[in-house]
C-alpha positions, 0 to 999 in steps of 0.5 A: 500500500502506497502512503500518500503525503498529507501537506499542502499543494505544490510541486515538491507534494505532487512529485513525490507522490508521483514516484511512490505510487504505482504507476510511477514504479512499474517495472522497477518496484515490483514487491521484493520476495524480503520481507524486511526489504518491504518493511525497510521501505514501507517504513520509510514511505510512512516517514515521508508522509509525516515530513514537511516538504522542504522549501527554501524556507528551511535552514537547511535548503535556503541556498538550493532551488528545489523547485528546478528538481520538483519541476522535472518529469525524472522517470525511475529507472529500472533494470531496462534502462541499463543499456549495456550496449551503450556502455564503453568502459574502456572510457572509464577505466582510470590507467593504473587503477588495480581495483576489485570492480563493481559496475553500476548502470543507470542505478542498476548493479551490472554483475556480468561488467563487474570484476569480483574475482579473486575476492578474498575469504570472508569478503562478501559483495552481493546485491541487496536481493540476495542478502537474505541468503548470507543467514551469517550477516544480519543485513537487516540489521544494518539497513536503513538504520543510519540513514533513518535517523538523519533523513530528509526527504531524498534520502528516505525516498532512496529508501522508499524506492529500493529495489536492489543495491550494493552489500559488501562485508568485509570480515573480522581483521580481514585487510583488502590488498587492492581497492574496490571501485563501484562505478556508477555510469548515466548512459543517455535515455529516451526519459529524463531518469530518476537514479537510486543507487543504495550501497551498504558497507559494513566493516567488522572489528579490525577490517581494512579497506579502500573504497573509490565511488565514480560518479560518471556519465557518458553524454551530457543529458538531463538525470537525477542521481539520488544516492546513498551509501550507509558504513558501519565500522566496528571496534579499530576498523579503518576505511580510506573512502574516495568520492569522485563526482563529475557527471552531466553539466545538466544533470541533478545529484544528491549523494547521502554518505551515512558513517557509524564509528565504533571505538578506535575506528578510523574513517578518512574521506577525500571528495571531488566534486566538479560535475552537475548543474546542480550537485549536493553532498550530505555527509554524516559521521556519528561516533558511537564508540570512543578513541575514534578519529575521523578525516573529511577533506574536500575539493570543489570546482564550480564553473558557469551556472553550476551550484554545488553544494556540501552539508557535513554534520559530524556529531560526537556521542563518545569520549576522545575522539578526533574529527578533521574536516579541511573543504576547499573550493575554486570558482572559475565560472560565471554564475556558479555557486558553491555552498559548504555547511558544516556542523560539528556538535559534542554531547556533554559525555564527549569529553577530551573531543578534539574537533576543527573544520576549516573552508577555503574559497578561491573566487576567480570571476566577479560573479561566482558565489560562495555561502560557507556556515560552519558550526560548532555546538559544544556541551562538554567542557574539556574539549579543543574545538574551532572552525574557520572560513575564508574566500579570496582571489588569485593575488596579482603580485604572485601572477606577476612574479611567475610571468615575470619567470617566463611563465604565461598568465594561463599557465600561472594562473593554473600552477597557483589553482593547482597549489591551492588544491593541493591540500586536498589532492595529497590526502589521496593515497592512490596515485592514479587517483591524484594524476585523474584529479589534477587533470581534471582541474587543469582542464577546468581551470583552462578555460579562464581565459575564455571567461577573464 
């Protein structure tokens, strides 16, 4: 039974509605043969109808434009919309890259491309339809349950409108010798699609991974990416998560990262978003055990009439824990606009909480725009705590002084971009990771000739 949302007429209302009834999920709704499955997603269904429908009245939507997404006619996409013969990996493939792969088209897991071989022992990767077979791993337990607690509207309707998704399980003291790499590509459509890949990761006592998320497309088309990716680390596990996002300048994202920590767990996180014509990023980190560290680090470029946006909201329940967070952006286009809103709040029982966020900004054409809100909410008295933001230009006396060297305005302008985002980029371990970004951003940063 399809729960209809009580609120007032408008366009967020008839949207939403229109994807959770049945004529909007034919095909690729059909009933799951788990029961829990239907469970997870009538429960989110029931929280939806009871949420107000955001607006840009609410704090945490004043400097998006909703009513762009709720205005498009997004199709969900089912199994048939992932066209394999449209798919060229080989344009994707990062040189150097030795990874364990899972492929993911149109928000369909695509097992025949994925390349899972030689997994280690105790290491599982399944579809969430064939979880109820894995009677050792309480997939039940774990899904939805973070992102339950901090749900807004697009992150309860990825949970609504399951349908299949990503489980990987890394076993007890279990250390990957290689990265995983799920690889999530928009192939063009005859409809605008409505995108909703679920990942869920858990790591037991001791693990050690690397996970790479992509975030690509093939063609510069109209979609909706609505994402989410829940990671439990138990006791002293440790996760490297790397996040690239450079999909269709028209394309819509909204990516949900949901992180649990156990005591001495550690969780480093390194993000890249320069794709979208609108791109939003919620990451949440709850530290639920103590002696636990956590490192958020992010780089930006936002070019003509883009926005993108990130909200972290790190929140320490647990004594003696460690959260980093260093965001940094660059905006070379006209018209484009990038938010970050961070919020970091220790309870009074997170005693010895040492936790310090800090945004940079680099504002290369007159009417590109920034909104930076960092936050600090403190309840406990024995804490090191502190926030920070700045935006600034490219400063004309180092321009001058490498022209001066015999080096052009074009290229001085890149090596002083590339040297603000070096921050960032150096927190990534894997090599071919950093030579893929740094392209990117000479690329990007190229242009400003054109637009200067």
């Amino acid at each position: 039974m399809i729960t209809q949302i009580e609120a007032k007429p408008g366009l967020s209302k008839e949207w939403v509605n229109g994807l959770l009834s049945k004529e909007g999920s034919e095909n690729s709704l059909a009933e799951s043969n788990n029961d829990w499955l239907n469970s997870i997603r009538h429960n989110a269904e029931l929280s939806i109808a009871q949420m107000k429908m955001p607006t840009r009245k609410d704090e945490i939507w004043r400097y998006s434009n909703l009513d762009k997404i709720f205005s498009q006619p997004f199709k969900l996409a089912d199994k048939t919309s992932a066209s394999l013969a449209e798919l060229n990996l080989d344009d994707h493939i990062i040189p150097g890259l030795d990874s364990y792969q899972i492929i993911i088209a149109n928000g369909c897991c695509i097992p025949e491309l994925s390349n899972m071989s030689d997994l280690p022992e105790g290491v599982t990767i399944s579809s969430l339809q064939d979880a109820k077979s894995l009677a050792a791993i309480p997939v039940s337990t774990f899904l939805g349950q973070l992102a339950g607690k901090e749900s807004h509207i697009f992150s309860a309707l990825n949970t609504a409108l399951i349908n299949e998704g990503v489980f990987i399980h890394i076993g007890t003291g279990i250390k990957l010798d290689k990265p995983i790499e799920i690889i999530s590509i928009t192939t063009e459509s005859e409809n605008s699609l409505l995108l909703q890949p679920r990942t869920l990761l858990v790591m037991e006592k001791g693990a050690s991974a690397t996970v790479v998320e992509r975030y690509i497309s093939n063609a510069n088309h109209l979609y909706f990416n609505n994402n989410l990716i829940e990671i439990i680390l138990q006791d002293k596990a440790a996760l490297n998560h790397y996040r690239i996002q450079d999909e269709s300048k028209q394309a819509y994202h909204m990516g949900s990262v949901f992180v649990s920590q156990m005591t001495c767990s550690e969780y480093k996180h390194t993000t890249y978003a320069s794709g979208g014509h609108w791109a939003r990023t919620d990451i949440h980190v709850d530290f639920n055990g103590q002696s636990a560290q956590c490192h958020l680090n992010g780089l930006y470029s936002v070019g003509q009439q883009q926005l993108i946006d990130f909200h972290t909201k790190v929140q320490h329940h647990a004594p003696d824990c460690l959260s980093q967070e260093r965001f940094k952006g660059i905006l070379y286009g006209k018209g484009g606009r990038a938010v970050f809103d961070g919020h970091i709040i220790v309870d009074k029982d997170a005693q010895a909480t040492d936790a310090h966020m800090s945004t940079s900004n680099l504002l290369l054409t007159r009417n590109a725009e920034i909104d930076t809100k960092p936050q600090l909410e403190i309840y406990a008295d024995n804490v090191k705590c502190s926030h920070g933001a700045s935006v600034g230009q490219l400063e004309a006396e180092q321009i001058f002084y490498l022209r001066s060297r015999g080096i052009d305005e074009s290229r001085a302008k890149q090596m002083l971009c590339l040297g603000f985002a070096a921050e960032i980029i150096n927190t990534i371990e894997i090599e071919s990771l950093v030579e893929i970004i740094t392209k990117q951003l000479q690329e990007k940063i190229l242009v400003l000739n054109d637009i200067l």
